[in-house]
Structures are given as C-alpha cells and as structure tokens.
Backbone as a ProteinNet text record, in pm:
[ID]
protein_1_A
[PRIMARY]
XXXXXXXXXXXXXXXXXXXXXXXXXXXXXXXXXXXXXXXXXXXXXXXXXXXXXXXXXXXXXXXXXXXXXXXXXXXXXXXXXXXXXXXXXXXXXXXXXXXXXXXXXXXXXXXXXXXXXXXXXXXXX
[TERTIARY]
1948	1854.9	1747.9	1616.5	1529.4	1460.6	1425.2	1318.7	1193.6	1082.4	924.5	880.4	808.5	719.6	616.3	486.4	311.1	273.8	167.7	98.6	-61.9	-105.6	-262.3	-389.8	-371.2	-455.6	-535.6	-662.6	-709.4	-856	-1008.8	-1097.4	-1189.3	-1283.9	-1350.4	-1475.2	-1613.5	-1692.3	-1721.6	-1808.9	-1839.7	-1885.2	-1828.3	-1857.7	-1728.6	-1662	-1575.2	-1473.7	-1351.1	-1240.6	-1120.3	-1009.7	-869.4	-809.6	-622	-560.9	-441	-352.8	-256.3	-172.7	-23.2	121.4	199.3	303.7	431.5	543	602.2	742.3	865.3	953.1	1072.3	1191.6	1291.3	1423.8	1531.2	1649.3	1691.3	1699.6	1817.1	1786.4	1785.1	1728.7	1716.1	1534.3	1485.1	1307.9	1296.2	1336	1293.7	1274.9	1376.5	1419	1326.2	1207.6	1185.4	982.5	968.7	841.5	796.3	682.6	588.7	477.2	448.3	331.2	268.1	117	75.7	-1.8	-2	1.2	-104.6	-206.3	-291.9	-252.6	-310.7	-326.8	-445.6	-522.7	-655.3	-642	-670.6	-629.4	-713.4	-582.9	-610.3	-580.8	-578.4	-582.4	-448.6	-401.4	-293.4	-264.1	-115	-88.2	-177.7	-216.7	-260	-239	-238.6	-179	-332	-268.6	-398.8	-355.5	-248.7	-246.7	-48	-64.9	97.4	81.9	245.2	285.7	425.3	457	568.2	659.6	786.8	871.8	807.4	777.4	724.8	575.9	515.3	348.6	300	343.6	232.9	142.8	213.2	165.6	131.4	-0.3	-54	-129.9	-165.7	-236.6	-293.6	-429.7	-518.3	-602.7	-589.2	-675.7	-821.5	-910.9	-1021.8	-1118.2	-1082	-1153.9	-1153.6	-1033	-1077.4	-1081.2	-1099.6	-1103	-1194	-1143.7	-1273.7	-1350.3	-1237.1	-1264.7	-1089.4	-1002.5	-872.2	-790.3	-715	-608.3	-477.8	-376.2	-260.1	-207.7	-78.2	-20.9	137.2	216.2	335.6	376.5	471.6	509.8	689.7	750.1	924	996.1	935.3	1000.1	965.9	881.1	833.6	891.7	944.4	972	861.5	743.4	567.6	523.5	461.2	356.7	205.3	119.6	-11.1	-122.7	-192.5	-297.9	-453	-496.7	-649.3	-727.5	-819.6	-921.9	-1083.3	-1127.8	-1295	-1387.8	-1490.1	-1633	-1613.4	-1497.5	-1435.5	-1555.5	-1527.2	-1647.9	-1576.6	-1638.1	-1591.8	-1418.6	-1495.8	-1412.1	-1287.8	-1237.7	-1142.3	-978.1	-1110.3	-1024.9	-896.8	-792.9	-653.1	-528.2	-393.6	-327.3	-273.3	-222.6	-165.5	-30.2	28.3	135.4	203.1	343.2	446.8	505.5	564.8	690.6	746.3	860	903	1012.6	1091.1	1146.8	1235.9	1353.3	1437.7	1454.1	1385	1371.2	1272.1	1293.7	1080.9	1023.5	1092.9	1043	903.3	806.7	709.9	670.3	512.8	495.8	509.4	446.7	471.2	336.6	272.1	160.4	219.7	308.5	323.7	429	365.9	483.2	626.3	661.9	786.2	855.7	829.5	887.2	933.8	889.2	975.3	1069.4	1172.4	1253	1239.9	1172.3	1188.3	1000.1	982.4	832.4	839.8	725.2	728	663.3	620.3	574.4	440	362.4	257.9	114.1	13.7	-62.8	-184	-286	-403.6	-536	-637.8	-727.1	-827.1	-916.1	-1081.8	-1180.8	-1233	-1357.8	-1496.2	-1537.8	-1671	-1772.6	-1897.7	-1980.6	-1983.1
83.2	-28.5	0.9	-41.1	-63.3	-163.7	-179.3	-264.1	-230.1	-234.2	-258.7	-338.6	-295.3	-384	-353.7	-427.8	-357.2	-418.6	-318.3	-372.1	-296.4	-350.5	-247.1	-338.9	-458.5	-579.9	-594.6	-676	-744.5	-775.8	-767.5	-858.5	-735.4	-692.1	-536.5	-619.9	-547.5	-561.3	-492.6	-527.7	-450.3	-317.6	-221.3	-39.7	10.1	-84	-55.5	21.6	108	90.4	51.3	86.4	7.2	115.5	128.7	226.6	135.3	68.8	-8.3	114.1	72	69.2	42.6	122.7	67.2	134.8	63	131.8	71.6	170.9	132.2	184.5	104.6	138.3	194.1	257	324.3	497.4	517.3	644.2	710.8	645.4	723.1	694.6	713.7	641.6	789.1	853.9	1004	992.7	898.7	924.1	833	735.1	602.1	590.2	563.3	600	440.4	444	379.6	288.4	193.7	142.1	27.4	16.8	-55.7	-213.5	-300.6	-433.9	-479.1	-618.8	-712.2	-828.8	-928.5	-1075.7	-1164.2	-1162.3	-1262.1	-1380.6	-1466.9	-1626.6	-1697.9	-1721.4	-1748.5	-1649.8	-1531.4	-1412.5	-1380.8	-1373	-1258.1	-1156.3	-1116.4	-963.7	-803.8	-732	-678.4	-555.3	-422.4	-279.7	-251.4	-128.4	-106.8	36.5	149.7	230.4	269.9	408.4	459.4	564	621.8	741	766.6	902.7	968	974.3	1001.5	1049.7	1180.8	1253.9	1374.8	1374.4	1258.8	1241.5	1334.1	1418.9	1506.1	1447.2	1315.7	1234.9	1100.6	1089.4	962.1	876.9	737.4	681.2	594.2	572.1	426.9	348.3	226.8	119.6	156.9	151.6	230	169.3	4	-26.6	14.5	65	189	320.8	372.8	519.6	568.6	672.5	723.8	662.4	563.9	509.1	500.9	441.2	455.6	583.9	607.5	693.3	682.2	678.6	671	779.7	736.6	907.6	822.2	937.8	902.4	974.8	980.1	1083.9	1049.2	1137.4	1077.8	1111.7	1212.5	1238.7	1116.3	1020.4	903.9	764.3	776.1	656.1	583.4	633.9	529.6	602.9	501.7	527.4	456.4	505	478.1	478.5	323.4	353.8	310.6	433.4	464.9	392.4	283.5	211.3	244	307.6	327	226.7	258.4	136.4	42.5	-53.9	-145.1	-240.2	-361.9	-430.6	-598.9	-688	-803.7	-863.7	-791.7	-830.2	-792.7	-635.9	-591.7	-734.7	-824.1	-886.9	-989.9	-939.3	-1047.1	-987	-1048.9	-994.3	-874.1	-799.2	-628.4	-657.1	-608.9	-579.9	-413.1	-399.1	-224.9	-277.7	-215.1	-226.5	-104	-74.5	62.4	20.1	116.9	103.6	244.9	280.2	390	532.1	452.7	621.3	681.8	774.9	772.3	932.9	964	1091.4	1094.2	960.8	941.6	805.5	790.2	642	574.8	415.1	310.8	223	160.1	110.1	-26.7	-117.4	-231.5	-277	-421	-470.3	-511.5	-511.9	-538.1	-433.6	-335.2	-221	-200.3	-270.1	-196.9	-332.3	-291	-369.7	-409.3	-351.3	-417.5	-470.9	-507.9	-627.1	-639.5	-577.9	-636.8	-802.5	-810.6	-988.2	-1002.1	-860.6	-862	-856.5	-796.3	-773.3	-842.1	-916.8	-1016.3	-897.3	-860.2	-744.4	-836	-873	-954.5	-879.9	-873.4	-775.9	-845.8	-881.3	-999.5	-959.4	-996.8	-1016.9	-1105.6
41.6	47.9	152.2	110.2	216.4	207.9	376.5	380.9	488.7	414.4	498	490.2	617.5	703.1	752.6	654	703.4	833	847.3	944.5	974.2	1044.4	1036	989.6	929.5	886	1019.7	945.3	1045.8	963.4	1049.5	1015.6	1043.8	958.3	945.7	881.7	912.1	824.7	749.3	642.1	548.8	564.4	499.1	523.3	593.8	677.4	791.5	758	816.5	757.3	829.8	781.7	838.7	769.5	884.9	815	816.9	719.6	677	692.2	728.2	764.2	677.6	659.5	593	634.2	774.1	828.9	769.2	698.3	634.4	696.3	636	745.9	655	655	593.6	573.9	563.6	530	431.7	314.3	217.4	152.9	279.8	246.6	183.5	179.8	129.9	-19.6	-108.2	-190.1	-268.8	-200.3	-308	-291	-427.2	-444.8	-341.8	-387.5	-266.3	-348.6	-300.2	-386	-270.8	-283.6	-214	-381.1	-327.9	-377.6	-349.9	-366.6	-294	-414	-264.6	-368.3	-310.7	-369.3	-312.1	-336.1	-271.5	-273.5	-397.4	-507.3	-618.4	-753.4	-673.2	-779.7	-777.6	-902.6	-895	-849.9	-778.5	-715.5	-816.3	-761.4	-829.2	-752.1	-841.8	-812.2	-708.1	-611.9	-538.8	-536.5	-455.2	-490.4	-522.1	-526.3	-548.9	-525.7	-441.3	-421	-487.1	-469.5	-534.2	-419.6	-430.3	-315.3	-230	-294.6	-196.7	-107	-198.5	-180	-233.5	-323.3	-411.2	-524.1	-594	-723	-631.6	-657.5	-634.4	-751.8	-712.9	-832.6	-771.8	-794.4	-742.5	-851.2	-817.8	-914.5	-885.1	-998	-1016.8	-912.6	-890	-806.1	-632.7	-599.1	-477.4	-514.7	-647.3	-589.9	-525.6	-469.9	-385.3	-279.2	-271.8	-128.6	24.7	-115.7	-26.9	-83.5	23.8	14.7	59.7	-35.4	44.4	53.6	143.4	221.8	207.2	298.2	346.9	454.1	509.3	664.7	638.1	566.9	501.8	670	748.9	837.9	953.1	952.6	1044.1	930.5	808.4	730.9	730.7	701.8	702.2	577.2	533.6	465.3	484.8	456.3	469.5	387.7	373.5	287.5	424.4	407.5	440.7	357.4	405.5	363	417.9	335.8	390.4	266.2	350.3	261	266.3	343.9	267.5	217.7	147.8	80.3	58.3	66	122.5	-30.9	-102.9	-252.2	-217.2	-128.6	-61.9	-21.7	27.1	89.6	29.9	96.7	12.5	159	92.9	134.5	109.4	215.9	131	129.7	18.9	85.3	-5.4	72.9	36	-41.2	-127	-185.8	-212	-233.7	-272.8	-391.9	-434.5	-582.8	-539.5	-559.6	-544.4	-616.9	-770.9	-872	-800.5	-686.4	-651.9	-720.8	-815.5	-879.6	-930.8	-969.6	-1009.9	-935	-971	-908.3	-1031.9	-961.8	-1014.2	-1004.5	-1115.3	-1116.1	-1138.4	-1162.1	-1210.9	-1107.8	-1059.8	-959.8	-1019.4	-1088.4	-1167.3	-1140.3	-1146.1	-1145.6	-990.5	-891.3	-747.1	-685.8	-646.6	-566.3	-445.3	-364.8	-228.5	-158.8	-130	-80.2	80.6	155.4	259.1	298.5	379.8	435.3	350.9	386.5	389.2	499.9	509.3	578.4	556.5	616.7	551.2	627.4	496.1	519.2	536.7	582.3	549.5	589.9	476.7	493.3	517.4	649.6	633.1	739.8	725.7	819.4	935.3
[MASK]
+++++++++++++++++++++++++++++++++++++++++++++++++++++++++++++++++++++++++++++++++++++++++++++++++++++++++++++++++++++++++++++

C-alpha cells in the first residue's frame, strides 16, 4: 500500500513556473506507476500527466505539452511534475495518485488506487 502527499502549490503569475511534489510512503513506490490529476472549481478531475514505474514512459494532456514535465526519483519515493508558462486556465487543484501495475502509465482516474489531499496551483496576475 501507498500513500502520497503533494506539495509545491501556491500563487505564480502568468509565464511563471512551479515544481509540484509527490512524496510516497512505502516500500514498494518502485513498483507503481504515477499519475498527476487537476480539478478546477466546477470542472471535473481531469488527467494532466503520467509516469511508468521506471520513468522511461510518460504521457501528458495536450493541453500542457511542452510545457510540463513529469519525473520521478524511486530512490527519494517523489515524484515530480515541472510546470513552466504556466497560464491562468492552469489553475485548479493538483493532485498524485498512483495505481500498483506500474509497468505502463495510466491516463484515466479510475484506473489508480491511491489519491493524495491535493495541492491548490493559481496562476494570476
């Protein structure tokens, strides 16, 4: 079993960036893919990016590519999504989740078992 817990939120302006957190506990973080989440007030949770157990296979919603990047560090139990350009639309809550098959990612929140609190991003002038 695991559980994370983001962190790295806060209040950026536009262009800015932020580097979001996801420290998990357990010892088998090695083994479980990774996915980062948002929910904008009103909007449904929606996919933002994904990693693989190793961090070699990643996947991002079209609306950051080429702007965020996620990572992982299995030997620190973190993972990390890098936010550049950010742009005010950015803004919601983030949150981790991970899921245990982690041989591939995962684009659909259904698919992972464990949810952190969550992190609140605002991207404003």
């Amino acid at each position: 079993q695991v559980r994370v817990v983001e962190s790295g939120g806060g209040l950026v302006q536009p262009g800015g960036s932020l580097r979001l957190s996801c420290a998990a506990t357990g010892r088998t973080f090695v083994s479980y893919a990774m996915g980062w989440f948002r929910q904008a007030p009103g909007k449904e949770r929606e996919f933002v990016a994904a990693i693989n157990w190793s961090g070699d296979t990643t996947a991002y919603a079209d609306s950051v590519k080429g702007r965020f990047t996620i990572s992982r560090d299995n030997a620190e139990n973190t993972m990390y999504l890098q936010m550049n350009s950010l742009k005010p639309e950015d803004t919601a809550v983030y949150y981790c989740a991970a899921v245990g098959t982690g041989g591939s990612y995962y684009i659909h929140s259904h698919e992972y078992d464990y949810w952190g609190q969550g992190t609140q991003v605002t991207v404003s002038s």
